[in-house]
C-alpha positions in Angstrom: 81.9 88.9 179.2 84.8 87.4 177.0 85.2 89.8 173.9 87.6 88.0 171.7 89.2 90.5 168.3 89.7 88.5 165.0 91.1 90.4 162.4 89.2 93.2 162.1 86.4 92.3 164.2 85.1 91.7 167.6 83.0 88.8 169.0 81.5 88.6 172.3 79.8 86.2 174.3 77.3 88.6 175.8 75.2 91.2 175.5 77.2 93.4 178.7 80.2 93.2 175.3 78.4 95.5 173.4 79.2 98.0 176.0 82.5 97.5 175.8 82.8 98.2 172.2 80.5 101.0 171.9 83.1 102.6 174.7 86.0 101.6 172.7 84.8 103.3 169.7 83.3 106.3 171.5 86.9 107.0 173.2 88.0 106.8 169.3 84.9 109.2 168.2 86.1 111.6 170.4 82.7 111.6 172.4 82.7 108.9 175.0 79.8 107.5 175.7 78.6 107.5 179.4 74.6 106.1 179.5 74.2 103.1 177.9 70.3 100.8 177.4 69.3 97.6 176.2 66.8 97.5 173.7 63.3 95.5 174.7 60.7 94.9 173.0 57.1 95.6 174.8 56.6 91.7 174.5 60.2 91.2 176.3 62.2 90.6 173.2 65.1 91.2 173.0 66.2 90.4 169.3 65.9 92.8 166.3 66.0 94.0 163.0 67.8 97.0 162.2 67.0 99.9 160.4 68.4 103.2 159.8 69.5 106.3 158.5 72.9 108.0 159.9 72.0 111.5 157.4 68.5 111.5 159.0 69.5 110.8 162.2 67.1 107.6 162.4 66.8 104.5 163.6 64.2 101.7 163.7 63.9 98.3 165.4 61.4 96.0 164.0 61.2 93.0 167.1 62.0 89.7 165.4 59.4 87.9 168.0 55.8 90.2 167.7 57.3 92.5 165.1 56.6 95.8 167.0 58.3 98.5 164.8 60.1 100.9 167.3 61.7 104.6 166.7 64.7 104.8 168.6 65.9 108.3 170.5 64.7 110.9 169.1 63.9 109.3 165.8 60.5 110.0 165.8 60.9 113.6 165.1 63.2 113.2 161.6 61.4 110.0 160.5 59.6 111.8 157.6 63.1 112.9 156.4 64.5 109.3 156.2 65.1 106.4 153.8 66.3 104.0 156.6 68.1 100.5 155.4 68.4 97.5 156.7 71.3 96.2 158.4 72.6 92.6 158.7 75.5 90.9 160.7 78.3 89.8 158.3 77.0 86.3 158.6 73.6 87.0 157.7 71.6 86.8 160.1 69.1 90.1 160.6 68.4 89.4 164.3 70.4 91.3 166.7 70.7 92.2 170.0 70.9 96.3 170.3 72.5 98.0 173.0 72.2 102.2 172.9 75.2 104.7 174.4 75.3 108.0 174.7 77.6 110.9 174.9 76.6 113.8 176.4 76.8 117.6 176.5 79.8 118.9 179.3 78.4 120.5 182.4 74.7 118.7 180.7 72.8 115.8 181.0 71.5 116.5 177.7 72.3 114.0 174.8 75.1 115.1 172.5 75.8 111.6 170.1 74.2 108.5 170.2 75.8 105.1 169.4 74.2 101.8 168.6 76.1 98.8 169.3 75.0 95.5 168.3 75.4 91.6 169.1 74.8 88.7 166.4 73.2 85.6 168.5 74.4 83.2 165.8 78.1 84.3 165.1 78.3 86.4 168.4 79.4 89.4 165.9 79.6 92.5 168.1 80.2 96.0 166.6 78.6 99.4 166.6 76.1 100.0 163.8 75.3 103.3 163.5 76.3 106.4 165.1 75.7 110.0 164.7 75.8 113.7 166.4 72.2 114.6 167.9 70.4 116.9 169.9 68.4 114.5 171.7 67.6 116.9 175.2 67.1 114.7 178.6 69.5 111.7 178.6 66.6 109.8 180.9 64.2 110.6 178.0 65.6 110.2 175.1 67.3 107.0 176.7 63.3 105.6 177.6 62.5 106.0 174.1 65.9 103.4 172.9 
């Protein structure tokens, strides 16, 4: 792990400094984030594309190997509301590396705001993406379903 800040932004050198900066920001938020997931795809993947909606509460991740589309947390259950849009790192690329983190609900295990932190394999970009205040129930659930 060697997260290095310039200017404005951080770049890492691994996947384990997406954690990092989700807890960073999190601390920030107000609601630190205390579960954290990789995101992989049902062929082993481990490189997406991005979608989402932070008024919807939804998120998407298309697998840039098979292209499995995959509804993230609770996502599922507001995708009808949605319009999710595709996100990209500052360099271009689409394909990212997704990390999940969650804060939860005191004296709960129950998800209270979900985070979702990114990596960029070709510029090493890390940053968090999206993030928004859900009621997502079970952290082990909801965190099966990331």
């Amino acid at each position: 792990m060697t997260l290095t800040r310039k200017g404005k932004h951080w770049y890492g050198s691994g996947d384990d400094d997406i954690r990092a900066v989700i807890q960073g920001f999190s601390e920030r938020n107000g609601y630190p984030a205390t579960d954290y997931r990789a995101a992989v795809c049902v062929c082993g993947s481990t490189l997406f594309r991005l979608f989402d909606d932070e008024e919807a509460g939804v998120a998407r991740r298309d697998c840039v190997a098979c292209g499995t589309a995959h509804l993230m947390g609770d996502s599922a259950a507001y995708a009808d509301e949605a319009d999710p849009e595709a996100h990209e790192c500052l360099c271009g690329s689409e394909a990212l590396a997704i990390h999940c983190g969650v804060a939860l609900y005191a004296d709960s295990r129950d998800v209270r705001w979900l985070y979702i932190g990114c990596r960029c394999p070709k510029c090493q970009l890390v940053g968090v993406y999206a993030e928004w205040k859900c009621e997502g129930g079970p952290v082990e659930a909801f965190m099966a379903r990331v």
